[in-house]
RODO-2510 file (C-alpha; in nm, 4 decimals, decimal comma):
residues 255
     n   res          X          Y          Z
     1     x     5,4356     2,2071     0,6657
     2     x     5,1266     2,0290     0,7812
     3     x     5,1759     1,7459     0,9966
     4     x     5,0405     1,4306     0,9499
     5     x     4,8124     1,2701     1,2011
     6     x     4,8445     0,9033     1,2319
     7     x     4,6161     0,6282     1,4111
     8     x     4,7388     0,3698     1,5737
     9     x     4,5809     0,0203     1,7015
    10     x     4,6284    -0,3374     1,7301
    11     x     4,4733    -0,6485     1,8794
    12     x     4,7214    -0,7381     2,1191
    13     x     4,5910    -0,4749     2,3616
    14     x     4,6731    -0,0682     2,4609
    15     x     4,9955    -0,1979     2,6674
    16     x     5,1693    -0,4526     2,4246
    17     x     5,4988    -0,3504     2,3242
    18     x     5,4828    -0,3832     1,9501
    19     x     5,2066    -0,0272     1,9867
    20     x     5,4757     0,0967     2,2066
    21     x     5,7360     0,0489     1,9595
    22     x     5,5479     0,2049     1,6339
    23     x     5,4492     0,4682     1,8339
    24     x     5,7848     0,5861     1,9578
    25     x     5,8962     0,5902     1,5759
    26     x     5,6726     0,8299     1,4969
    27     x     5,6736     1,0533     1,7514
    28     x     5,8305     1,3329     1,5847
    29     x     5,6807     1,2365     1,1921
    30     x     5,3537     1,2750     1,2742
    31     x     5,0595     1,4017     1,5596
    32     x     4,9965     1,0052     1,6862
    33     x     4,6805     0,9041     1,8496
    34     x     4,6389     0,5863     2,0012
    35     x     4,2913     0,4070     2,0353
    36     x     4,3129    -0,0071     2,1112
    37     x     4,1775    -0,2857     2,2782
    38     x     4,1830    -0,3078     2,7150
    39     x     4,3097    -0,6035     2,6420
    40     x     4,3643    -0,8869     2,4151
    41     x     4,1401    -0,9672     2,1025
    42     x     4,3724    -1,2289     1,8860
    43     x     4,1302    -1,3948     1,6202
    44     x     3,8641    -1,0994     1,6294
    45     x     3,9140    -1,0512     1,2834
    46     x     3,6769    -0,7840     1,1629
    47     x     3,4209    -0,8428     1,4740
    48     x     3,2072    -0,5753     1,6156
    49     x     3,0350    -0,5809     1,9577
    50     x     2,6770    -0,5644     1,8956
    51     x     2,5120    -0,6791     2,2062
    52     x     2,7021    -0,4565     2,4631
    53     x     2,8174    -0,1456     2,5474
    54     x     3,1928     0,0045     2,4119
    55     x     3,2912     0,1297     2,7101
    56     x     3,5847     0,3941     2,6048
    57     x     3,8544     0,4729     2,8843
    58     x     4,1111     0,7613     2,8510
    59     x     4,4858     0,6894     2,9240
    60     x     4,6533     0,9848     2,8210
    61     x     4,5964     1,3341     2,6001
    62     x     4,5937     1,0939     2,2922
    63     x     4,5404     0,7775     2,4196
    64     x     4,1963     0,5573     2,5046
    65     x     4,1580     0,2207     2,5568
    66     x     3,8451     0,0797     2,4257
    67     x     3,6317    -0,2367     2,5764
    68     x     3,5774    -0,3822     2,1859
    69     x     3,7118    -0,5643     1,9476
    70     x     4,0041    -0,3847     1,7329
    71     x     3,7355    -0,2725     1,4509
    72     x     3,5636    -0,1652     1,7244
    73     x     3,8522     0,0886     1,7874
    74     x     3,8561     0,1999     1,4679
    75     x     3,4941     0,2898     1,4336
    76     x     3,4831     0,4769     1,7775
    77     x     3,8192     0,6460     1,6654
    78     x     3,6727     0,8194     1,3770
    79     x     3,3407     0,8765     1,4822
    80     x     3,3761     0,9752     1,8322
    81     x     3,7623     1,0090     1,9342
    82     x     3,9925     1,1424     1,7035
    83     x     4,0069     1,5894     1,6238
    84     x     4,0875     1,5196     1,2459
    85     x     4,0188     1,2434     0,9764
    86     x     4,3546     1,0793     0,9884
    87     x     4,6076     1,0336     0,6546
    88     x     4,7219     0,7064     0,7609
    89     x     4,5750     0,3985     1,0381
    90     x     4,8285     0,1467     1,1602
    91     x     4,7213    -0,1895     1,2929
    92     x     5,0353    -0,3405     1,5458
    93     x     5,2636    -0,4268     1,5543
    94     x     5,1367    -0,7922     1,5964
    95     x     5,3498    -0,9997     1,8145
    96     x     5,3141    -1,2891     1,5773
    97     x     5,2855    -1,3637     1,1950
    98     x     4,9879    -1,2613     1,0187
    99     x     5,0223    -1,4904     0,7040
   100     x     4,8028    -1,6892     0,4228
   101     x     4,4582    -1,7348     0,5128
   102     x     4,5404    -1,6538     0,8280
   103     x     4,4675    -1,3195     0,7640
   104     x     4,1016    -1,3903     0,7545
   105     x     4,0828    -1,4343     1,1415
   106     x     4,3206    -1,1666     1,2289
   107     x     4,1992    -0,9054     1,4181
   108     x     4,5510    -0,6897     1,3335
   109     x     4,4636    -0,6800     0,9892
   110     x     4,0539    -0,6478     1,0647
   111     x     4,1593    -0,3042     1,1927
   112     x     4,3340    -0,2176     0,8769
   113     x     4,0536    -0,3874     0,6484
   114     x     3,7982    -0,1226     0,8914
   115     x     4,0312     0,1708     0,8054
   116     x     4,0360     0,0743     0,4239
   117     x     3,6605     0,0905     0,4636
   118     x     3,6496     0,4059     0,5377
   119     x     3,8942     0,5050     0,2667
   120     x     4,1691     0,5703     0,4909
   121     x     4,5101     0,4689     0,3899
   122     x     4,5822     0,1449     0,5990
   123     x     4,8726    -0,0777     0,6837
   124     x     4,8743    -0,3847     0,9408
   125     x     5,2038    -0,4945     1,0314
   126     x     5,2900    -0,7756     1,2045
   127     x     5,6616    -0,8976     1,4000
   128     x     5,6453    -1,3214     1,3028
   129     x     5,8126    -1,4307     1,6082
   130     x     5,6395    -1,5588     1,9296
   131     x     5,9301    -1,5465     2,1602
   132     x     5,8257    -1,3541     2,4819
   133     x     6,1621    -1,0955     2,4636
   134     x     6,0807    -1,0507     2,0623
   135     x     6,2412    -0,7596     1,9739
   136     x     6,0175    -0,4961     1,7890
   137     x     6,3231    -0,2024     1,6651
   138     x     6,2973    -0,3722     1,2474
   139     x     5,9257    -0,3969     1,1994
   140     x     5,8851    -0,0167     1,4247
   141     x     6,1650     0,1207     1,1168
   142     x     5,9634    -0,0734     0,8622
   143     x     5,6416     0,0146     1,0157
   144     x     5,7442     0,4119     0,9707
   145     x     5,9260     0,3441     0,6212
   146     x     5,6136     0,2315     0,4754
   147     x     5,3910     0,5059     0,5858
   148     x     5,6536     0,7744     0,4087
   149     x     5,6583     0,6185     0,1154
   150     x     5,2095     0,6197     0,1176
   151     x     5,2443     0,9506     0,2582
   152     x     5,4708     1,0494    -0,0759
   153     x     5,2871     0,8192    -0,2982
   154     x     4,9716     0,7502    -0,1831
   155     x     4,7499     0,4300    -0,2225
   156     x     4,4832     0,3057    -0,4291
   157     x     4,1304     0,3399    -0,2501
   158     x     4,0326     0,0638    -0,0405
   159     x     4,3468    -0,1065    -0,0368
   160     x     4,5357    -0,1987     0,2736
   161     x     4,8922    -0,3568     0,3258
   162     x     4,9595    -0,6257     0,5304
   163     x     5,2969    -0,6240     0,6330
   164     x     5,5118    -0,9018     0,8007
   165     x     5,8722    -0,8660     0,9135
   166     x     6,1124    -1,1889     0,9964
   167     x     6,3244    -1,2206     1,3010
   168     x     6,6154    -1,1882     1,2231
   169     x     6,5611    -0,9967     0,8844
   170     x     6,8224    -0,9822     0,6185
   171     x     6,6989    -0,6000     0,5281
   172     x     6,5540    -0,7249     0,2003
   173     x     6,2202    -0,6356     0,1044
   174     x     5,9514    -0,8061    -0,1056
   175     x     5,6046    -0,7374    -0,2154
   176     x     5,4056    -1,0943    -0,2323
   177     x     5,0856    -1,2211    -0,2982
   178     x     4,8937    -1,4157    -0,0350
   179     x     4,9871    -1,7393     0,0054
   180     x     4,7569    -2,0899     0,0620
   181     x     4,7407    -2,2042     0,4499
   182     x     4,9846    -2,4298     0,5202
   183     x     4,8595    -2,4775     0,8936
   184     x     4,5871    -2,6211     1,0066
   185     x     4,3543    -2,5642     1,2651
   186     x     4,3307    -2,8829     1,4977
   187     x     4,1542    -2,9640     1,8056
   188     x     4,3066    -3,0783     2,1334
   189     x     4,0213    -3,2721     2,3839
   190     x     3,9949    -3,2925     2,7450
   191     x     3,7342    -3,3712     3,0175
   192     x     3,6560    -3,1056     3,3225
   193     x     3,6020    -3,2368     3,6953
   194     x     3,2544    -3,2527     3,5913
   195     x     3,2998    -3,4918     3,2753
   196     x     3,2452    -3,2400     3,0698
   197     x     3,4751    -3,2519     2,7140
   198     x     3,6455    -2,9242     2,6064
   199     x     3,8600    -2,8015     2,3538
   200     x     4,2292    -2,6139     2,2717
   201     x     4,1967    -2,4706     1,9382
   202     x     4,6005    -2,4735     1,8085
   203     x     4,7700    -2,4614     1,4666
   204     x     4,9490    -2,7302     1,3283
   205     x     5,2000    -2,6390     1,0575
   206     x     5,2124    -2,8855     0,7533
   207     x     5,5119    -2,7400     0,5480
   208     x     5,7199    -2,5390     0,3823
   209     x     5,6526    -2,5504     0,0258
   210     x     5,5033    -2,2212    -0,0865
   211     x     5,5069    -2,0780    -0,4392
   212     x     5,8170    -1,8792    -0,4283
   213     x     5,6223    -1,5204    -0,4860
   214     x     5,3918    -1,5410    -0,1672
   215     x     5,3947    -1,4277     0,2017
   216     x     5,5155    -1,7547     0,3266
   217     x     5,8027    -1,7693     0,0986
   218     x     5,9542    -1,4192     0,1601
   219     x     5,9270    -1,4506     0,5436
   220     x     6,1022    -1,8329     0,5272
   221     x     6,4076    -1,6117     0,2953
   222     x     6,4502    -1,3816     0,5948
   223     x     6,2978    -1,0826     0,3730
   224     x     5,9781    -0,8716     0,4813
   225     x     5,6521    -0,9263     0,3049
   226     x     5,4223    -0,6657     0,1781
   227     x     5,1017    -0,7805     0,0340
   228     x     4,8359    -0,5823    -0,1165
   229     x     4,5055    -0,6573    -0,0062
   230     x     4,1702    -0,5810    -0,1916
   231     x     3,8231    -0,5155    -0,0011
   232     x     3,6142    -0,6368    -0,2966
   233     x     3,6662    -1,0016    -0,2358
   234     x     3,4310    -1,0824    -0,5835
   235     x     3,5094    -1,3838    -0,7844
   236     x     3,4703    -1,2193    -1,1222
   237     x     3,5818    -1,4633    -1,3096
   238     x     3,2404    -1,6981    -1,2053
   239     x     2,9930    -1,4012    -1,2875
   240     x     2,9620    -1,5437    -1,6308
   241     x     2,9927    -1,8800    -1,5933
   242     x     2,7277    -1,8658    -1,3154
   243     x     2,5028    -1,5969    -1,4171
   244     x     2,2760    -1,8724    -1,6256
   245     x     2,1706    -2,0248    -1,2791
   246     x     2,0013    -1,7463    -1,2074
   247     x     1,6366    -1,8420    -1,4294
   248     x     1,6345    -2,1803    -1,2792
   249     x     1,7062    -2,0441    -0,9037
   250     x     1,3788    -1,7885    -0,9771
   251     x     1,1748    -2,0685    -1,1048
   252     x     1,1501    -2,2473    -0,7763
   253     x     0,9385    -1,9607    -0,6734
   254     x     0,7074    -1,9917    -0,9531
   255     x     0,6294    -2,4024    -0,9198
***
């Protein structure tokens, strides 16, 4: 029986514990490598580093910690790093929610988006819980559950799954849609010795009424939440209603 060769990464850096965890889960499922950030890139969504070098640093047989963002890792994985295209890519675990629109800054689920862009079967999963002793042993079992059931049943090209798992969890599972943001990003000032005003980017949570088949709504029951995510982010339904802008937006060229 062939064995299957899993990636592994995350934006919380080569030495957070939430890797650590997924990777001792599937030790002995599948040939594991390991290729993630030196250190921390929260918020790097699906960020590349253009204007330096990637500098790539080997840890172990099948580990290397890369100087880049977590898409970054990815790319250098496949094109540089890794013996075999893998059959799965794991982004995490996050230590902290990946929810809503907050997805779209994420650089846990960037990883995954870079994996499903390269038509690899892809799966961020993310531990919502900020606590510093956060225990990781439910989203490492989910983490491996989920990649046997893609492993026996595949998934549809290009998609990813972003997957979020409650502390506590009441072991039931739900697949959801993505929710609205109910945070909001808000600025807190302050003034250096030199005068000089900065800023503290934080979120500010505005409540908990979410439509009861979304993200938000399965992790506030105590269930996990799988959502499907697309690549093709195309508004279809305006193609028609806006195509007949398209004469008077050439016209201005012809005035």
């Amino acid at each position: 029986m062939h064995m299957k060769h899993i990636l592994l990464t995350n934006d919380d850096g080569y030495q957070a514990e939430g890797l650590r965890a997924v990777a001792g889960v599937l030790a002995d499922f599948a040939t594991v490598h390991i290729v993630a950030p030196s250190k921390e890139q929260s918020g790097a969504a699906q960020s590349l580093t253009l204007r330096q070098p990637i500098v790539c640093n080997r840890i172990a047989e099948c580990e290397w910690a890369i100087d880049g963002t977590p898409a970054d890792c990815v790319i250098v994985a496949l094109q540089k790093l890794l013996p075999e295209r893998p059959d799965l890519l794991i982004s995490g675990i996050n230590h902290g929610a990946n929810l809503g629109e907050n997805i779209y800054y994420s650089g846990t689920v960037g990883a995954a988006r870079e994996g499903a862009l390269h038509h690899i079967p892809s799966v961020a999963v993310s531990l919502c819980a900020r606590k510093e002793n956060a225990k990781f042993e439910d989203s490492a079992r989910v983490a491996r559950a989920t990649a046997e059931m893609i492993f026996k049943e595949g998934l549809p090209d290009q998609v990813l799954l972003n997957v979020n798992v409650p502390e506590p969890w009441n072991g039931v599972v739900r697949f959801t849609r993505q929710s609205k943001k109910i945070t909001r990003n808000q600025l807190s000032e302050g003034k250096d010795p030199r005068g000089r005003s900065y800023f503290w980017l934080f979120e500010q949570k505005l409540d908990k009424n979410v439509e009861p088949d979304t993200d938000y709504a399965a992790i506030f029951s105590g269930a996990v939440s799988i959502t499907p995510l697309h690549l093709d982010p195309t508004h279809t339904e305006s193609l028609n209603h806006l195509s007949h802008w398209a004469k008077s937006i050439a016209s201005a060229f012809k005035r």
